[in-house]
C-alpha positions in Angstrom: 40.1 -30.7 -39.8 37.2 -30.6 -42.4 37.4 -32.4 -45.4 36.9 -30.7 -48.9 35.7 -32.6 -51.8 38.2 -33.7 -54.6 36.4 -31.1 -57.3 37.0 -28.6 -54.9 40.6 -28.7 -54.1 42.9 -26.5 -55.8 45.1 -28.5 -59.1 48.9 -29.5 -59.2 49.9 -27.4 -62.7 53.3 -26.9 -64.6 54.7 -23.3 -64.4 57.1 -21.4 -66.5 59.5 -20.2 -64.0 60.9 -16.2 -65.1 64.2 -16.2 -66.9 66.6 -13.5 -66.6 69.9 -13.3 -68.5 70.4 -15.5 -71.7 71.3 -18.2 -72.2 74.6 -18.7 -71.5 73.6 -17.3 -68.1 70.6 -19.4 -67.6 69.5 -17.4 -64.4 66.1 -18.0 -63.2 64.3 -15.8 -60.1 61.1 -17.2 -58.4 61.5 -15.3 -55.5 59.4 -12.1 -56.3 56.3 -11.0 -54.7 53.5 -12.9 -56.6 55.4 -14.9 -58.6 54.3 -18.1 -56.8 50.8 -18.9 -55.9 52.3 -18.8 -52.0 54.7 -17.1 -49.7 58.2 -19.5 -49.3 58.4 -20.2 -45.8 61.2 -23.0 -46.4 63.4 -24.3 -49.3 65.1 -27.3 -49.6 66.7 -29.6 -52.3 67.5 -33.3 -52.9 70.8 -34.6 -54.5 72.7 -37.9 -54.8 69.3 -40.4 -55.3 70.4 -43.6 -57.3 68.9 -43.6 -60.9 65.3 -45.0 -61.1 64.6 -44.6 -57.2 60.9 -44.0 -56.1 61.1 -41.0 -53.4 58.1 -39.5 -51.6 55.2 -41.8 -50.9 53.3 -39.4 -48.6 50.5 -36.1 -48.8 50.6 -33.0 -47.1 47.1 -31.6 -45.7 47.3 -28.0 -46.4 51.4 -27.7 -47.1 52.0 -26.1 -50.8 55.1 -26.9 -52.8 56.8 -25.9 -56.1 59.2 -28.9 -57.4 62.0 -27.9 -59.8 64.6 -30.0 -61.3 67.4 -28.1 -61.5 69.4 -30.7 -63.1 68.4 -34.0 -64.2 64.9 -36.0 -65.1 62.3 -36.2 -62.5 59.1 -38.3 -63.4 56.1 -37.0 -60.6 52.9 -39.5 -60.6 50.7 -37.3 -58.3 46.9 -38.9 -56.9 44.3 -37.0 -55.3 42.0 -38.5 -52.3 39.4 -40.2 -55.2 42.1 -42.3 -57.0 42.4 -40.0 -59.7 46.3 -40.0 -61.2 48.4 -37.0 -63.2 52.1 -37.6 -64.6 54.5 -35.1 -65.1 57.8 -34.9 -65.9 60.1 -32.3 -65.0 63.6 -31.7 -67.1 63.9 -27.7 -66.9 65.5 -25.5 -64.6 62.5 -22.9 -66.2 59.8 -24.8 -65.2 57.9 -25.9 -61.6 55.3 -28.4 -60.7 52.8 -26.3 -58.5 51.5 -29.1 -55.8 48.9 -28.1 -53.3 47.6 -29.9 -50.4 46.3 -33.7 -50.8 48.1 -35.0 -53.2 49.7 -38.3 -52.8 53.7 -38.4 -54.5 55.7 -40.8 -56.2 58.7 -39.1 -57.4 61.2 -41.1 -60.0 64.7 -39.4 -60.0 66.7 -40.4 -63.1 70.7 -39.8 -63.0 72.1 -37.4 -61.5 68.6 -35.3 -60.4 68.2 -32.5 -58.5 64.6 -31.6 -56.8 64.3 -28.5 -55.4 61.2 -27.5 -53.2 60.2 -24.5 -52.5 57.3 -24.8 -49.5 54.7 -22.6 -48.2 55.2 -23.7 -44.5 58.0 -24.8 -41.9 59.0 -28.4 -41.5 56.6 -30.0 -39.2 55.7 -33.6 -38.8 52.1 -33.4 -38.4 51.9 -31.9 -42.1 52.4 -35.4 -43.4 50.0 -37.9 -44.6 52.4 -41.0 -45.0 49.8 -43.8 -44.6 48.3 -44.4 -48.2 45.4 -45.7 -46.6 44.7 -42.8 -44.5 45.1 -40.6 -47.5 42.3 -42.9 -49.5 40.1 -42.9 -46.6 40.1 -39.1 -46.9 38.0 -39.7 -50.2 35.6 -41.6 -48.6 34.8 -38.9 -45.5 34.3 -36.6 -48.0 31.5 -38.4 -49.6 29.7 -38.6 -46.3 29.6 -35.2 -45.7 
């Protein structure tokens, strides 16, 4: 796998998810052609996480991702291969955190949170980075390119 520098790598960014209905409908669609900056190859969700629990703690390589709470608080600390940090929070059903590849998670859930994911790949093991150290070290090979 080659390694592309930290400036080059595409950047995590909040988007305004389409609304359809009103209000008291609150129906949102993500699903059309375009709308995301990937095709959804998988879609999963995660429900029932204690208040103030850390989940995450890994990378994906190339795997893309748009997080959505759909209920809830969620509290996103993202890290790219050089150290550098982001924080978002995410509190609308409107709004997604676009994550590419190589970026270390920490995800807070706060009561009663609901994450759903929308992913641009299958489910596959060998996607995951899970060793922080790994992931740093990633940093470093780029530099000796």
């Amino acid at each position: 796998m080659s390694i592309v520098p930290a400036e080059a790598l595409p950047v995590p960014r909040l988007m305004p998810l389409p609304v359809i209905g009103d209000a008291a409908t609150g129906y949102t669609a993500t699903a059309a052609p375009g709308a995301l900056p990937f095709p959804i190859a998988r879609v999963y969700w995660t429900y029932g996480t204690p208040a103030n629990v850390l989940r995450g703690h890994h990378a994906h390589h190339t795997l893309e991702q748009l997080l959505v709470a759909v209920s809830g608080r969620l509290d996103v600390t993202l890290e790219n291969p050089a150290g550098e940090q982001q924080q978002f929070t995410l509190e609308r059903p409107d709004v997604g955190l676009y994550l590419p590849g190589l970026y270390w998670r920490t995800i807070r859930f706060h009561k009663q949170a609901v994450l759903l994911c929308l992913v641009s790949q299958p489910y596959s093991e060998a996607s995951y980075i899970r060793d922080y150290a790994a992931f740093r070290a990633l940093a470093n090979a780029s530099d000796t390119l």
